[in-house]
N, C-alpha and C positions, 0 to 999 in steps of 0.2 A: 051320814047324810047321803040321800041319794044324788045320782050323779046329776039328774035333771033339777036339783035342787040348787047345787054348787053353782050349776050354770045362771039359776035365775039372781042367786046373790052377786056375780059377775055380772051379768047384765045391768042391772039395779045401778051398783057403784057404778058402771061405766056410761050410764044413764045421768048421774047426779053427774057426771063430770063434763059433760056433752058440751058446755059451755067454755071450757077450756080450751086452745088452741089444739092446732090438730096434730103437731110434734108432740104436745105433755099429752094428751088423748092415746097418741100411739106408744109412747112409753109406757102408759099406765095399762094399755092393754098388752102388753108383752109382756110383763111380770104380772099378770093375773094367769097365764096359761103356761102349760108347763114349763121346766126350764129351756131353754133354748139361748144359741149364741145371740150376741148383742154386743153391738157396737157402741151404743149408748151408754153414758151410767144410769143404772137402774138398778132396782130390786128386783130378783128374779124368783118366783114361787113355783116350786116342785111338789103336786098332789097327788105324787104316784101312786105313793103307798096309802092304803086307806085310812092308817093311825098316825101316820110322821108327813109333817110338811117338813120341807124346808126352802128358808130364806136367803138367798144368796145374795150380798153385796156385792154390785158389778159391777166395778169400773177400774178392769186390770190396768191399764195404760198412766194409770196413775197411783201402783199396790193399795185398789179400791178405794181411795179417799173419796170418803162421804160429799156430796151437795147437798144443796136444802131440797133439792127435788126427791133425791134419796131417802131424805127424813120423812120429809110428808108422806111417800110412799112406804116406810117403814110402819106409821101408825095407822094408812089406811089400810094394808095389810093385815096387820096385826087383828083393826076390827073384823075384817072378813073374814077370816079362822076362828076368831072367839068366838061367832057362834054357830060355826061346824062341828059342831058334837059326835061327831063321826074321830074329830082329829085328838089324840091323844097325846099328843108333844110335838113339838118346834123346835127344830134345829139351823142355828142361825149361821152362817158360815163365809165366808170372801170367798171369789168366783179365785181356781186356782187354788197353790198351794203357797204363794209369797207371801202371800200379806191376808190376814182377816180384815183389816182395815187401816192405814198408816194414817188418819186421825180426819182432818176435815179437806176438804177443797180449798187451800189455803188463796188458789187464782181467784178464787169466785169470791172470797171477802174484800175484794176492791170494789167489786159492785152490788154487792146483796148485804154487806154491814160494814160499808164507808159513813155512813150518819149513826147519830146513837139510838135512831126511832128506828131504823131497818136491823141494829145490833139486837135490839131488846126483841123485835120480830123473830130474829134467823134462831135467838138463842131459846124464845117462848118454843117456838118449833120443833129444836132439838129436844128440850124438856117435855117436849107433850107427847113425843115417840118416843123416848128413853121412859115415859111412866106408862105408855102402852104396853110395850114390850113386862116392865114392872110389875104391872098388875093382872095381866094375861094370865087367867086363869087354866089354862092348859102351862103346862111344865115345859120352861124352854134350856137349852142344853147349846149352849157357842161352841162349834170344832173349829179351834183357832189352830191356824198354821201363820209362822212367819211371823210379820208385822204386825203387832195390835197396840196401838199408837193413840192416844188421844182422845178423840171421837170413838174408835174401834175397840178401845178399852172401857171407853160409858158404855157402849152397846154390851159388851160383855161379861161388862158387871152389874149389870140390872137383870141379865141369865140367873138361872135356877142351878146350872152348874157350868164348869168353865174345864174342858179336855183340851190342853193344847200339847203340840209337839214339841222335843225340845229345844228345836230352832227357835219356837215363836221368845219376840219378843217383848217387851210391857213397859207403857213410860207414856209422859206428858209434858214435854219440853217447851212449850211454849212460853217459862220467863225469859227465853232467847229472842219472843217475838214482840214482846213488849203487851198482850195483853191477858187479863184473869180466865180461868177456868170459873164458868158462873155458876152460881149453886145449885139450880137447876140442875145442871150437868154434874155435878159430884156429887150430888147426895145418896146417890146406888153405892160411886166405890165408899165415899166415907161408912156408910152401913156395912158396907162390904169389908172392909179392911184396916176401919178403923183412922182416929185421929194421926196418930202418930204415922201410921205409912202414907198415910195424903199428903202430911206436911214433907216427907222425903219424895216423894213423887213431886210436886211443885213447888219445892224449894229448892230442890238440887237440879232438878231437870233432867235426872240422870234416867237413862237404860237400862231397864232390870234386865236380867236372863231368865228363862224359864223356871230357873231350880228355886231363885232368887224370888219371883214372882208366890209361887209356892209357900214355899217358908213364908211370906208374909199374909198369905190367904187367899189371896186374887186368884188362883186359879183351884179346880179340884182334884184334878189331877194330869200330869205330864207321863206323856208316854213316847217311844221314838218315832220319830219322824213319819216313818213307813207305814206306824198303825194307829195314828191320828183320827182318820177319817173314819175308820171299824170302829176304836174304838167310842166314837161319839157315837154312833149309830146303834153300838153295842148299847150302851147307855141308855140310849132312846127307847131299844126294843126292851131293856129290861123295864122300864117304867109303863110302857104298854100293857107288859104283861102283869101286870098288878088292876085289882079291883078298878071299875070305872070310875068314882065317883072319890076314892081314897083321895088321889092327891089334889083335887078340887076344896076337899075339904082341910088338906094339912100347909096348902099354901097360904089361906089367908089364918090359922089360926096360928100360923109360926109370926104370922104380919103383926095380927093383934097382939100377940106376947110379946113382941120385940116393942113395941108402943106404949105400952100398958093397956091397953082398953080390955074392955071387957067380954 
């Protein structure tokens, strides 16, 4: 897509949002333009390359733990690359190399799902940008380093492939905090990895390790630490370099086969 193109799709959403306060306005115009620092937690979007974006979860100060502003911005993302037909793959990744994501904003559930009406909100949210990401027909690829925790592990398991380092690590500890992981939110890993490593993921609360995560399916492949980053990106550019149109068509027929449909 041309570049006067991208821009009008950028104008457009930041048009529909025009109504929002002028802090969420500037946030959301910061991750629509390349990446750059930010002090904020946000989403940050990188269109350098004509065929890979990437998504960056940003909120180091906290090894990126998601907010609901995050989310939202995850799915409204997500729509504005689906349909840049120019983009050939989505590479999702935490700003840094500590953390992909160390699960939610655990501060901000005092105020954004202290009621059960704001719980079922915060969690519709998360499930509507964990199925964005899901059904994104372009081909997305998570370069996990470090932490991938909770929330960071939904985002990465509703990826098309999952290259972490062998630092990173995988888990969902929260029977410590006293509430459920909601099915919205597990439905990628249970497809992903099955009944039985869900129920040791949220029954134990335990910490995989990389090798550990592996063996059980959750990620595709682990590489050291140093060539994390190459190799997602390796990844990215071999899926580019395949017909346009192939894995458009092999993601949703792998969807329907695992469904049964027809």
């Amino acid at each position: 897509m041309a570049n006067h193109l991208r821009q009008q799709i950028r104008e457009a959403v930041a048009t529909k949002l025009s109504g929002l306060t002028t802090t969420a306005t500037r946030v959301y115009q910061s991750r629509l333009h390349p990446l750059a620092d930010s002090n904020l937690p946000c989403l940050l979007v990188n269109t350098d390359s004509e065929e890979i974006a990437t998504l960056t979860l940003n909120n180091p100060g906290k090894l990126n733990a998601v907010n609901l502003g995050m989310w939202l911005q995850l799915a409204e993302n997500i729509a504005v690359l689906v349909v840049d037909r120019d983009i050939r793959c989505i590479v999702l990744r935490g700003a840094g190399d500590e953390a992909f994501a160390a699960g939610g904003d655990l501060e901000e559930f005092v105020t954004a799902r202290s009621t059960l009406e704001q719980a079922l909100h915060y969690h519709g949210q998360v499930a509507a940008a964990l199925n964005a990401v899901a059904d994104c027909p372009h081909p997305t690829v998570a370069l996990i380093q470090g932490a991938c925790i909770g929330g960071g592990m939904e985002i990465a398991g509703v990826c098309d492939l999952r290259i972490c380092n062998e630092s990173a690590r995988f888990g969902a500890p929260i029977n410590r905090l006293g509430f459920s992981m909601y099915p919205g939110e597990m439905e990628g890993l249970l497809k992903l990895a099955g009944a039985a490593v869900m129920k040791e993921i949220l029954l134990e609360g335990r910490i995989l390790t990389a090798t550990e995560a592996y063996e059980k399916g959750l990620v595709t492949r682990v590489v050291p630490d140093s060539q994390a980053a190459d190799e997602a990106y390796a990844t990215a550019r071999r899926i580019c370099a395949g017909a346009p149109l192939v894995a458009g068509w092999h993601k949703p027929w792998i969807r329907r086969l695992q469904t049964n449909q027809p």
